[in-house]
C-alpha positions, 0 to 999 in steps of 0.5 A, a space after each residue: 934483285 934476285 935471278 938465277 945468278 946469285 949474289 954479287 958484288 956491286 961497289 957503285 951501289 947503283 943496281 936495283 934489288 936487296 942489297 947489304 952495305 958492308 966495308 970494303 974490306 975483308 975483315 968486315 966482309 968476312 965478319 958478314 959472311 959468317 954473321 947475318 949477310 944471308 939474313 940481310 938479303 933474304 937468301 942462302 950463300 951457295 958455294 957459288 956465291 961464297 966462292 965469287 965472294 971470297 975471289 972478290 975479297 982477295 983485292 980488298 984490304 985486310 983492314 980499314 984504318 982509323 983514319 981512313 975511318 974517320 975521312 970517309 965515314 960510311 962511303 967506304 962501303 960496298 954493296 951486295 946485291 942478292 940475286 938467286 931463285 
């Protein structure tokens, strides 16, 4: 879903448009905005939309353990939506 909001975090996965699964986690969400995140959902990261993500990272935790790993395979994911022109 793209409009004039930017990007946005959606963890039910439910809202229509381009989104890119990533742990809830700040490592990973971290990895993804230094990586391919802007190539997964067809736009660029404003400082908006870095800030939003970065504030947004600030309750996750740090890191995914093993066995939480392992207990909700790929469940333990979010999902951001891109929005922007």
């Amino acid at each position: 879903m793209r409009s004039v909001d930017g990007v946005l975090i959606d963890p039910s996965g439910k809202v229509n448009g381009r989104g890119a699964y990533v742990h809830a986690n700040q490592d990973c969400l971290g990895r993804a905005m230094k990586g391919g995140l802007e190539q997964a959902l067809r736009t660029n990261l404003g400082d908006e939309d870095r800030s939003r993500i970065e504030e947004a990272m600030q309750s996750l935790p740090h890191e995914l353990k093993q066995p939480e790993l392992a207990k909700s395979g790929s469940k333990n994911q979010g999902n951001l939506k891109g929005e922007g022109a």
